[in-house]
HTML snippet that shows the backbone in 3Dmol.js (N, CA, C, O; Angstrom):
<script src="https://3Dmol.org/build/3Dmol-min.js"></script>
<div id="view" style="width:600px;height:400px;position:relative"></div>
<script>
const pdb = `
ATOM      1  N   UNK A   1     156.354 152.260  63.411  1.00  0.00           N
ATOM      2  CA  UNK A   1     156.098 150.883  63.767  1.00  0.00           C
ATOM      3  C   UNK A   1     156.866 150.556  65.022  1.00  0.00           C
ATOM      4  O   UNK A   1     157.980 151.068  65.132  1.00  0.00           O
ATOM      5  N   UNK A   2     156.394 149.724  66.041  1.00  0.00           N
ATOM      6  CA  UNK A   2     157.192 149.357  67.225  1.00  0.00           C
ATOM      7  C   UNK A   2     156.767 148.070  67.004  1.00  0.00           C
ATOM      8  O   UNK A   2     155.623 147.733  66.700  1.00  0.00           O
ATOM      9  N   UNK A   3     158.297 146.933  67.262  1.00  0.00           N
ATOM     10  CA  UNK A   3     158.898 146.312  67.538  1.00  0.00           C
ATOM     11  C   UNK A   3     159.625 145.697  68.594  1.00  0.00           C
ATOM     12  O   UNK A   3     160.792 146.033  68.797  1.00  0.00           O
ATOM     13  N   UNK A   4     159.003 144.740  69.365  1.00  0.00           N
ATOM     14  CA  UNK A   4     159.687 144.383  70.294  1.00  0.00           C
ATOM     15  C   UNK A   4     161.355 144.213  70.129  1.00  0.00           C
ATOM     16  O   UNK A   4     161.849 143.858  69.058  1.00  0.00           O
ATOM     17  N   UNK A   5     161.882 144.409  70.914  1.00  0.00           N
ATOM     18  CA  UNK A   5     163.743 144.025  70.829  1.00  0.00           C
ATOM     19  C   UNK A   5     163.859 144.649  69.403  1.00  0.00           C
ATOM     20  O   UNK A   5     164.688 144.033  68.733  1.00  0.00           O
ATOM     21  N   UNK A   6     163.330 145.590  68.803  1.00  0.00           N
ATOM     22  CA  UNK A   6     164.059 145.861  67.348  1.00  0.00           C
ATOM     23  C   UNK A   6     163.573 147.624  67.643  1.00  0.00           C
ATOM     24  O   UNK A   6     162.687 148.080  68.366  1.00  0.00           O
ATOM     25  N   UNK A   7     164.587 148.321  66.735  1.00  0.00           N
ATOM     26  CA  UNK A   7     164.763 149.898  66.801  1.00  0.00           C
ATOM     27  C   UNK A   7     163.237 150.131  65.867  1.00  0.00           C
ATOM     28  O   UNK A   7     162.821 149.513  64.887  1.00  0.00           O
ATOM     29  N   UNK A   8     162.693 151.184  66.568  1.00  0.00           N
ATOM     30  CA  UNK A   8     160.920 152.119  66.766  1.00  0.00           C
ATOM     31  C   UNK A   8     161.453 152.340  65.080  1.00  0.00           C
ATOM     32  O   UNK A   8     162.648 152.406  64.791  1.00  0.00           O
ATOM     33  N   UNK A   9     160.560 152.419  64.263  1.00  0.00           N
ATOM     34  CA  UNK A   9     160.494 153.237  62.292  1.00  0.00           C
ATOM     35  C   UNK A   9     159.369 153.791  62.435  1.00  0.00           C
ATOM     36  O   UNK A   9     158.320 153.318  62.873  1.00  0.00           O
ATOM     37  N   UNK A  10     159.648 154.984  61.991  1.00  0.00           N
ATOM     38  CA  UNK A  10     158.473 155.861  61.791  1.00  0.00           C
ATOM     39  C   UNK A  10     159.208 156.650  60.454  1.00  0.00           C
ATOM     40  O   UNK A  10     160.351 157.044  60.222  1.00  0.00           O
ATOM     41  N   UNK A  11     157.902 156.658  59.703  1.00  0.00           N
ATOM     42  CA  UNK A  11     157.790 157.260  58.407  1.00  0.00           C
ATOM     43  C   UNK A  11     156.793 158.249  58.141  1.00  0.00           C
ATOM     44  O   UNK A  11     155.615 158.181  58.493  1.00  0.00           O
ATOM     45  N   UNK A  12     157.631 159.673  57.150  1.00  0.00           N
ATOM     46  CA  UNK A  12     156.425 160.153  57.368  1.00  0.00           C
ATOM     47  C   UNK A  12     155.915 160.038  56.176  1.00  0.00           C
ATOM     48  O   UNK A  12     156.691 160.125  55.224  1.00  0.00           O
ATOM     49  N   UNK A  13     154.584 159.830  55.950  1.00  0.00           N
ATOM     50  CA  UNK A  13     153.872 159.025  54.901  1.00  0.00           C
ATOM     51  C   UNK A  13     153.462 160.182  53.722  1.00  0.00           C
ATOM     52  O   UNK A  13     153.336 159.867  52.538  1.00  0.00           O
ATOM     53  N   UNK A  14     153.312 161.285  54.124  1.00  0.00           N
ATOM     54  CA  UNK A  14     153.216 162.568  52.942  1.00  0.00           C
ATOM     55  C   UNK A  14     154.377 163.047  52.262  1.00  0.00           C
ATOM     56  O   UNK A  14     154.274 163.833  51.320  1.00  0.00           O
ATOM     57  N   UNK A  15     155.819 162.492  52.808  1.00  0.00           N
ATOM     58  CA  UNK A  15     156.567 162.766  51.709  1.00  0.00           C
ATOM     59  C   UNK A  15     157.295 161.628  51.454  1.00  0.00           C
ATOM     60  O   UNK A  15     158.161 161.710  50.582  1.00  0.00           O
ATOM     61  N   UNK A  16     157.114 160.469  52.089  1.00  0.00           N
ATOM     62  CA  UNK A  16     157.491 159.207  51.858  1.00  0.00           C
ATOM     63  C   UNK A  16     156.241 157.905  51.538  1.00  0.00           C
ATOM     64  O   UNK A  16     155.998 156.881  52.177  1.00  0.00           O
ATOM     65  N   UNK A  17     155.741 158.352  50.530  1.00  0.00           N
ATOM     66  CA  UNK A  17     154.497 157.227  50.331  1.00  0.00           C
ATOM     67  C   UNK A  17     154.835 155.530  50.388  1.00  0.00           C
ATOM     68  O   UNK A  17     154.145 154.650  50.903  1.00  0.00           O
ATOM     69  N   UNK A  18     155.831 155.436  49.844  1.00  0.00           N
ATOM     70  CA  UNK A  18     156.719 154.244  49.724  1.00  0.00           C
ATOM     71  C   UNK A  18     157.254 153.424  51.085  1.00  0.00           C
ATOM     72  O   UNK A  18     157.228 152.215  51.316  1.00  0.00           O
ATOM     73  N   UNK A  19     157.638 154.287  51.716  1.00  0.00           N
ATOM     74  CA  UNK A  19     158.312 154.056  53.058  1.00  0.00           C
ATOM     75  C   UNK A  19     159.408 153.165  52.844  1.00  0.00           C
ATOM     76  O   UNK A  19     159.451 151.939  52.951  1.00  0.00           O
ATOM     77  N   UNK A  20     160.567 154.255  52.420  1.00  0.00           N
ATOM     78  CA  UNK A  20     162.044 154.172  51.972  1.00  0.00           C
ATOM     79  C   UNK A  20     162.821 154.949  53.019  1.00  0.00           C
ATOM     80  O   UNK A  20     163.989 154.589  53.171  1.00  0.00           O
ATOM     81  N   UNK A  21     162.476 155.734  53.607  1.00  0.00           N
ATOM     82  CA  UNK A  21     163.318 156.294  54.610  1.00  0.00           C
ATOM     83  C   UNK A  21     162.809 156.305  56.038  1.00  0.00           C
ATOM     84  O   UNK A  21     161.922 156.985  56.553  1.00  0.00           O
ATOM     85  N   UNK A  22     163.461 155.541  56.452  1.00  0.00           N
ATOM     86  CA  UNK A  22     162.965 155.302  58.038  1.00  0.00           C
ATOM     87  C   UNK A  22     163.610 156.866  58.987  1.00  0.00           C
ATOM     88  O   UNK A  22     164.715 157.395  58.866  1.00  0.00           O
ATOM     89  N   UNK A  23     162.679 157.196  59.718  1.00  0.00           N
ATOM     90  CA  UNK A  23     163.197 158.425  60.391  1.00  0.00           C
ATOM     91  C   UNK A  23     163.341 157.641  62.130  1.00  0.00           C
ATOM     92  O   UNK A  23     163.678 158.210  63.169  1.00  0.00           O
ATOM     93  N   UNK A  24     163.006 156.390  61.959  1.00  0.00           N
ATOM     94  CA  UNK A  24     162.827 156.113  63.698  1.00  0.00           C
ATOM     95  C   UNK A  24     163.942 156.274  64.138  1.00  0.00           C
ATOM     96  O   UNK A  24     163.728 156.270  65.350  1.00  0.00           O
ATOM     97  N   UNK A  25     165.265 156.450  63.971  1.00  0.00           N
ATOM     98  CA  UNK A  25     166.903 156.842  64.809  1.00  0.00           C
ATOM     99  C   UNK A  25     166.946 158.375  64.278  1.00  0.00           C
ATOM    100  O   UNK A  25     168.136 158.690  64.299  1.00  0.00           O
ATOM    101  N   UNK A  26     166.531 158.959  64.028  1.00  0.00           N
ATOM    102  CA  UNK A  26     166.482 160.366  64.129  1.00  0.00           C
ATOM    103  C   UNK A  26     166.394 161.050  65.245  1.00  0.00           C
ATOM    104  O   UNK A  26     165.498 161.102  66.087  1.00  0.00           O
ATOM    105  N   UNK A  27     167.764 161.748  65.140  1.00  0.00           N
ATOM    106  CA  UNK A  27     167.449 162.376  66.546  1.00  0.00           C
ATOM    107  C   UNK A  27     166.024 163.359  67.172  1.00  0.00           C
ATOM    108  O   UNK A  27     165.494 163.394  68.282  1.00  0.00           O
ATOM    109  N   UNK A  28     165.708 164.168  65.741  1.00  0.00           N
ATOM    110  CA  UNK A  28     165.070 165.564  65.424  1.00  0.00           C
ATOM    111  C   UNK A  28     163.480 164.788  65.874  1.00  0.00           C
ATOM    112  O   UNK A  28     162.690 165.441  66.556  1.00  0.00           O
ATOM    113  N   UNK A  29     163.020 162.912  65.278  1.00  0.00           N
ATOM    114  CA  UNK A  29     161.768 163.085  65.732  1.00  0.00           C
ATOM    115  C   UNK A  29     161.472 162.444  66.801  1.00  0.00           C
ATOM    116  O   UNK A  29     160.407 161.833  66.891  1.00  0.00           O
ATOM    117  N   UNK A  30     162.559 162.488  67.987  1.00  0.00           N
ATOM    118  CA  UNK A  30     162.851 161.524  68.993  1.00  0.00           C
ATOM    119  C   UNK A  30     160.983 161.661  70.091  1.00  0.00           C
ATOM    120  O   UNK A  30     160.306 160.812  70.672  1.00  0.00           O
ATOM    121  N   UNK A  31     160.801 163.391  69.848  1.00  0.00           N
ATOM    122  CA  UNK A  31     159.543 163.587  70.849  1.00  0.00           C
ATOM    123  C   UNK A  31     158.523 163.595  69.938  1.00  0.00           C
ATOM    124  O   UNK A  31     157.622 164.317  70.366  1.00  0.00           O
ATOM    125  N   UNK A  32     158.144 162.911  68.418  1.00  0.00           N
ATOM    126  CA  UNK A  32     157.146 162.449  67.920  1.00  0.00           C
ATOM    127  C   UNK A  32     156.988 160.717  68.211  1.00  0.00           C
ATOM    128  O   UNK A  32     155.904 160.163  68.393  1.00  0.00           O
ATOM    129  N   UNK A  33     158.436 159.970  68.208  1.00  0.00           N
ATOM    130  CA  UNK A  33     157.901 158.282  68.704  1.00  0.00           C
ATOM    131  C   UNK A  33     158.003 158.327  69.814  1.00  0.00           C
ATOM    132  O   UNK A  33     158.166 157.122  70.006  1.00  0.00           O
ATOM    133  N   UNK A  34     158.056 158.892  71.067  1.00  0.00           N
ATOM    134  CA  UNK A  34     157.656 159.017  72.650  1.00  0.00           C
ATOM    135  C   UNK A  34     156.487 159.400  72.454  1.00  0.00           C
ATOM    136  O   UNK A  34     155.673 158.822  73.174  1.00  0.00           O
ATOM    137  N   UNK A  35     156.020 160.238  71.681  1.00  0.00           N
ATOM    138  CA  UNK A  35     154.248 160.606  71.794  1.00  0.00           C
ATOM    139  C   UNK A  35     153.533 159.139  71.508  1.00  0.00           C
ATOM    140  O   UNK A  35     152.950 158.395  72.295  1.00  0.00           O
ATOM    141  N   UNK A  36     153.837 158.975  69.855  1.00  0.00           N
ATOM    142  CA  UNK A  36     153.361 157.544  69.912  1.00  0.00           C
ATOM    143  C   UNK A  36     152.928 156.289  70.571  1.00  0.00           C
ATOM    144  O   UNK A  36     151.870 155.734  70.869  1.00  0.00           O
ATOM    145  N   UNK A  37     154.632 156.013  70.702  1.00  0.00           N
ATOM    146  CA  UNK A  37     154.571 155.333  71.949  1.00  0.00           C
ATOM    147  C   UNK A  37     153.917 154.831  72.651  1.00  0.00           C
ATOM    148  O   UNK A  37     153.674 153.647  72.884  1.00  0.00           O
ATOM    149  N   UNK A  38     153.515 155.942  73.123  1.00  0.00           N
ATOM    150  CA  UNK A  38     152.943 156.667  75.152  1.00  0.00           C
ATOM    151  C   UNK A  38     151.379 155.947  74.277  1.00  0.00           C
ATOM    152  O   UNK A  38     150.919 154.832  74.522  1.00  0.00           O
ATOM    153  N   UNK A  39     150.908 156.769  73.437  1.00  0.00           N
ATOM    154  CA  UNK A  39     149.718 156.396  72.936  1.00  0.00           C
ATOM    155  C   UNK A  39     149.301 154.929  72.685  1.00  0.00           C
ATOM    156  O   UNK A  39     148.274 154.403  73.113  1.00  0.00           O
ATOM    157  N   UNK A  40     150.340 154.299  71.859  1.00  0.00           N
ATOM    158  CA  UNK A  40     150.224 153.186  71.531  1.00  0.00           C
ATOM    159  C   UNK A  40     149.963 151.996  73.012  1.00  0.00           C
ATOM    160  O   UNK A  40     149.071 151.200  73.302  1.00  0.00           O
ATOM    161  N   UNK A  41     150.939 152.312  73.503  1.00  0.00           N
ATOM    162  CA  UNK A  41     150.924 151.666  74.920  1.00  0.00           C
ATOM    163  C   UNK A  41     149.457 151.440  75.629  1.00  0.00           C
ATOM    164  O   UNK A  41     148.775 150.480  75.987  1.00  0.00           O
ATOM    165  N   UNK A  42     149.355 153.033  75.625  1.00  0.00           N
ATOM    166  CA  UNK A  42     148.181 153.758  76.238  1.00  0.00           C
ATOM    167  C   UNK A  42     147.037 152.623  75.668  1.00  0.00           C
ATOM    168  O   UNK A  42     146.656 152.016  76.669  1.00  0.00           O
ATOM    169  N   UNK A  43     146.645 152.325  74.988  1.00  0.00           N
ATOM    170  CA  UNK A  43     145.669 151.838  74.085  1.00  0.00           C
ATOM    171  C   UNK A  43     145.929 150.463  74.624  1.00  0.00           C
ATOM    172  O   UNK A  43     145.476 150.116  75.715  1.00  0.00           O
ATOM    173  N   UNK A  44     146.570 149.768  73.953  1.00  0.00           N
ATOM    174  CA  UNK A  44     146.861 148.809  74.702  1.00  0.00           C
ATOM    175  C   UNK A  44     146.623 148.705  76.169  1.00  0.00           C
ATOM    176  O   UNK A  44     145.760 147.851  76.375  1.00  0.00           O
ATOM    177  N   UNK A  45     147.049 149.236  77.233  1.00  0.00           N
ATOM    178  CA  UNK A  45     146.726 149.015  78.148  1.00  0.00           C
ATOM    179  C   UNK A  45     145.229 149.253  78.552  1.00  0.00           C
ATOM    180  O   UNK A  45     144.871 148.858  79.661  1.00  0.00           O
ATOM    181  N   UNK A  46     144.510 149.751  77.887  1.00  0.00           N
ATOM    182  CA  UNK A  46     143.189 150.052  78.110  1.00  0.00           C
ATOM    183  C   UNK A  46     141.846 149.152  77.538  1.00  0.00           C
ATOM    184  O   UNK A  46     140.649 149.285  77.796  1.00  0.00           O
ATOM    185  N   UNK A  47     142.614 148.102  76.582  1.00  0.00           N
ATOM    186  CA  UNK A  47     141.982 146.829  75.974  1.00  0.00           C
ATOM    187  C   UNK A  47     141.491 146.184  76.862  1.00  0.00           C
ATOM    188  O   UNK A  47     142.065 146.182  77.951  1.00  0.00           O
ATOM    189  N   UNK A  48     139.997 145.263  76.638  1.00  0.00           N
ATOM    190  CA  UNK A  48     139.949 144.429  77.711  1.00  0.00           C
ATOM    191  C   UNK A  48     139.262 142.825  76.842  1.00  0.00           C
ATOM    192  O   UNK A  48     138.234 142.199  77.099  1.00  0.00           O
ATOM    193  N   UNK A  49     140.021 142.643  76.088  1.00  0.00           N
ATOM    194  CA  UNK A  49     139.848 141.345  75.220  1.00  0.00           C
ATOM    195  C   UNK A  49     139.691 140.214  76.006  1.00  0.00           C
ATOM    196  O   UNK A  49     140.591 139.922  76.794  1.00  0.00           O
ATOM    197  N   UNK A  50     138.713 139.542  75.922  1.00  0.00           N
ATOM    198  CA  UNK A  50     138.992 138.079  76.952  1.00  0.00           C
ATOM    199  C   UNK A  50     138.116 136.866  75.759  1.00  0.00           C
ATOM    200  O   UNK A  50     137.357 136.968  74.795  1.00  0.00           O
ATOM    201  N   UNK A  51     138.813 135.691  76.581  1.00  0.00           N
ATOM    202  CA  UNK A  51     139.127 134.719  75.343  1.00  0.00           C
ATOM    203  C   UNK A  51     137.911 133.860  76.253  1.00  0.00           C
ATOM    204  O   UNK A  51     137.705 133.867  77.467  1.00  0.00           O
ATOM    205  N   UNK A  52     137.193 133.114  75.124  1.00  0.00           N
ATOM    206  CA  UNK A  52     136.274 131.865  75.703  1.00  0.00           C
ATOM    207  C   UNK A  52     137.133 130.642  76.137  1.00  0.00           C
ATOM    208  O   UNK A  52     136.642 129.837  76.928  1.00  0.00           O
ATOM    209  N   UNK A  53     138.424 130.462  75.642  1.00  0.00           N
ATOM    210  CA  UNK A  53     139.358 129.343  75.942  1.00  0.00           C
ATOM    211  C   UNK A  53     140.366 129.567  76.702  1.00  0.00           C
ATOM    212  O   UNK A  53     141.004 130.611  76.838  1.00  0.00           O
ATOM    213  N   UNK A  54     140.505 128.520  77.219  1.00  0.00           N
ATOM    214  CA  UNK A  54     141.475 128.527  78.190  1.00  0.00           C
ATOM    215  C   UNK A  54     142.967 128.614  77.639  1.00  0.00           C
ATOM    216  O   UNK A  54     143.319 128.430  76.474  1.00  0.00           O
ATOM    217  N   UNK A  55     143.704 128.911  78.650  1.00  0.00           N
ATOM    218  CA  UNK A  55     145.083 128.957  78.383  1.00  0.00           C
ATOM    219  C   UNK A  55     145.890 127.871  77.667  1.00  0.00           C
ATOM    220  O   UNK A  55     146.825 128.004  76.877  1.00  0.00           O
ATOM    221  N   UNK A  56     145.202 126.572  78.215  1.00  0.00           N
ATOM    222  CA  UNK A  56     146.070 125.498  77.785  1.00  0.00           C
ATOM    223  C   UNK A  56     144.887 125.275  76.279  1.00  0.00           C
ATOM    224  O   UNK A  56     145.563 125.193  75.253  1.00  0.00           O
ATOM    225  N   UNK A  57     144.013 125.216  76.117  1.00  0.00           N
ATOM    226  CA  UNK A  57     143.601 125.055  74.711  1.00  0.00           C
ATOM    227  C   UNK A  57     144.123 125.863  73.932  1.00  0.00           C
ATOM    228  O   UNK A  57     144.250 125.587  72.739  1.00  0.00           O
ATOM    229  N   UNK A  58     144.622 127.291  74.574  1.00  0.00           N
ATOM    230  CA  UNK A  58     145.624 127.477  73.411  1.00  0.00           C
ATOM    231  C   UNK A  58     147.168 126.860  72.924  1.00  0.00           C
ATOM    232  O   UNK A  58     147.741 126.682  71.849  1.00  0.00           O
ATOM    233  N   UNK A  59     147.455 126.663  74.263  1.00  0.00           N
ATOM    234  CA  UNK A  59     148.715 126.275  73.953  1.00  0.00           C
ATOM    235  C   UNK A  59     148.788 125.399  73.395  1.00  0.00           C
ATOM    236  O   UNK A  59     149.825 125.300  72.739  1.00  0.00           O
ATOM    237  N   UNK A  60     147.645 124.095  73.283  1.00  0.00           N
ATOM    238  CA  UNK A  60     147.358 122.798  72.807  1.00  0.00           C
ATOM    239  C   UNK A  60     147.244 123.605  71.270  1.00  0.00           C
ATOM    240  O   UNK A  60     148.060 123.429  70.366  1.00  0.00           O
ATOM    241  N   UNK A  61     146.408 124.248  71.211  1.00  0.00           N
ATOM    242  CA  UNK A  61     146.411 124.490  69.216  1.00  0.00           C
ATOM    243  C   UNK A  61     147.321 124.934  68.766  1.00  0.00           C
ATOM    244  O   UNK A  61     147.370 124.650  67.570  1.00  0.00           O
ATOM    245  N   UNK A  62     148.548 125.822  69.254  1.00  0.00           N
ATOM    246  CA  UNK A  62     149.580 126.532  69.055  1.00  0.00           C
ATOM    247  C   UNK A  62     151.154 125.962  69.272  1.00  0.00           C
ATOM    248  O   UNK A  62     152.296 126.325  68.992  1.00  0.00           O
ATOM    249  N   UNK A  63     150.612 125.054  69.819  1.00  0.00           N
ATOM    250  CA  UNK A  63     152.021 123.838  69.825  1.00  0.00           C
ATOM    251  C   UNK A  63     152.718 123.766  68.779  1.00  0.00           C
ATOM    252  O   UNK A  63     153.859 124.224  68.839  1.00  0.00           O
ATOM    253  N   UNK A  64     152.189 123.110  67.388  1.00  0.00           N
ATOM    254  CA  UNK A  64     152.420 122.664  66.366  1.00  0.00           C
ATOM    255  C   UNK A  64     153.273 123.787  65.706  1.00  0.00           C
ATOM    256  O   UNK A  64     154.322 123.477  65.141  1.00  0.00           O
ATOM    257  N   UNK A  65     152.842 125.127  65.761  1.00  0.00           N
ATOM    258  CA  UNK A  65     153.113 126.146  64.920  1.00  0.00           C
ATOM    259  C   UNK A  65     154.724 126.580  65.608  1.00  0.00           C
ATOM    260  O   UNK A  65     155.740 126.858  64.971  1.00  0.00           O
ATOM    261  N   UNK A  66     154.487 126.508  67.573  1.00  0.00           N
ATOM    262  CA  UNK A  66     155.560 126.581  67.679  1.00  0.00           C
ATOM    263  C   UNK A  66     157.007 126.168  67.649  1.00  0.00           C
ATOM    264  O   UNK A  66     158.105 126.720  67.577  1.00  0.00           O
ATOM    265  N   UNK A  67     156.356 124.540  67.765  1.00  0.00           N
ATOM    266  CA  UNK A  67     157.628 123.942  67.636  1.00  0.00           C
ATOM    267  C   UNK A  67     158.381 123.894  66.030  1.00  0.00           C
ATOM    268  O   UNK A  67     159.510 123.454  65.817  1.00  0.00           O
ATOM    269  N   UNK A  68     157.304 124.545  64.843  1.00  0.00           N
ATOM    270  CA  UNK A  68     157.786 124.885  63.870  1.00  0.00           C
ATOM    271  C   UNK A  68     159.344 126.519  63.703  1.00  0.00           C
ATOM    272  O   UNK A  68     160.245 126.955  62.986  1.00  0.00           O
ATOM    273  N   UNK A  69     158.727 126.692  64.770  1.00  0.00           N
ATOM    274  CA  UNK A  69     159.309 128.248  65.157  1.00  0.00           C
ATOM    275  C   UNK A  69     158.666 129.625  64.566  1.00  0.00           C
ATOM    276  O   UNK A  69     159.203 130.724  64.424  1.00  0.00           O
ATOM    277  N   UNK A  70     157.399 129.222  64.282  1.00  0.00           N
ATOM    278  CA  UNK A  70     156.370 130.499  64.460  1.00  0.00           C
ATOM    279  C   UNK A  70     155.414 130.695  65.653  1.00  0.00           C
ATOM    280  O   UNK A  70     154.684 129.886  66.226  1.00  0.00           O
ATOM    281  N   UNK A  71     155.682 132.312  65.904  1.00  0.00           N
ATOM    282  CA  UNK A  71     154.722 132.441  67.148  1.00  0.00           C
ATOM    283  C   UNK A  71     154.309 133.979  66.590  1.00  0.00           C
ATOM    284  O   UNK A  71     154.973 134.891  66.097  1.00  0.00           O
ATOM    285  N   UNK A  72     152.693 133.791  66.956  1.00  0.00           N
ATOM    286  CA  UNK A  72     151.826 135.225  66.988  1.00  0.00           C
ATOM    287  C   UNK A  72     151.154 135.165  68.277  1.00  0.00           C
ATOM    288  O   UNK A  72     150.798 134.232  68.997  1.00  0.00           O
ATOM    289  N   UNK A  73     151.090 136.317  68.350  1.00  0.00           N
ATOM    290  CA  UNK A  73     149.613 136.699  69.636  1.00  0.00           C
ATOM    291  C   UNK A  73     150.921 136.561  70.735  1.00  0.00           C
ATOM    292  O   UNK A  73     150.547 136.268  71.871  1.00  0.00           O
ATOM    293  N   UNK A  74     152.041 136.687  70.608  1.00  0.00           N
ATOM    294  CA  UNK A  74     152.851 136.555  72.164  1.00  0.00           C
ATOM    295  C   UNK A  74     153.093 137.762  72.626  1.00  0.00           C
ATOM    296  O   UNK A  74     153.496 138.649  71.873  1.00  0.00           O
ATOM    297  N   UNK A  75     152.871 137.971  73.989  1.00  0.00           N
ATOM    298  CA  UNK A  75     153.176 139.189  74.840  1.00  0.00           C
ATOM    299  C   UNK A  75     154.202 138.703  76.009  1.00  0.00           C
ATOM    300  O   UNK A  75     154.611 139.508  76.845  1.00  0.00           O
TER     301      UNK A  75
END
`;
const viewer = $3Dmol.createViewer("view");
viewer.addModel(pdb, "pdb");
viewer.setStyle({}, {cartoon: {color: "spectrum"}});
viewer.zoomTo();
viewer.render();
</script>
């Protein structure tokens, strides 16, 4: 899993079904979450999502939630 501002978890799911042991500060799978990563990124950058609304109609619907102190969809 990646996390902005928080340390990369990666689990490996065939001997950890549960996902009780985080291996993401492991030194040993340091060049399996750089592969990731790279991929994950990769993907992301290759999206081309576009919105029928404008910027400020969002911010107008998303006000409320923020000044609660929840925010989704932020990059």
């Amino acid at each position: 899993m990646y996390w902005l501002d928080e340390p990369e978890q990666l689990f490996d799911l065939r001997a950890d079904t549960e996902e009780f042991r985080d291996l993401g500060r492991n030194p040993t799978t340091e060049g399996v979450r750089i592969g990731l990563r790279d991929k994950l990124l990769s993907f992301l950058a290759r999206r081309r999502h576009r919105a029928t609304v404008t910027d400020a109609a969002v911010e107008r619907g998303t006000n409320a939630c923020k000044q609660a102190g929840v925010y989704f969809g932020q990059w």
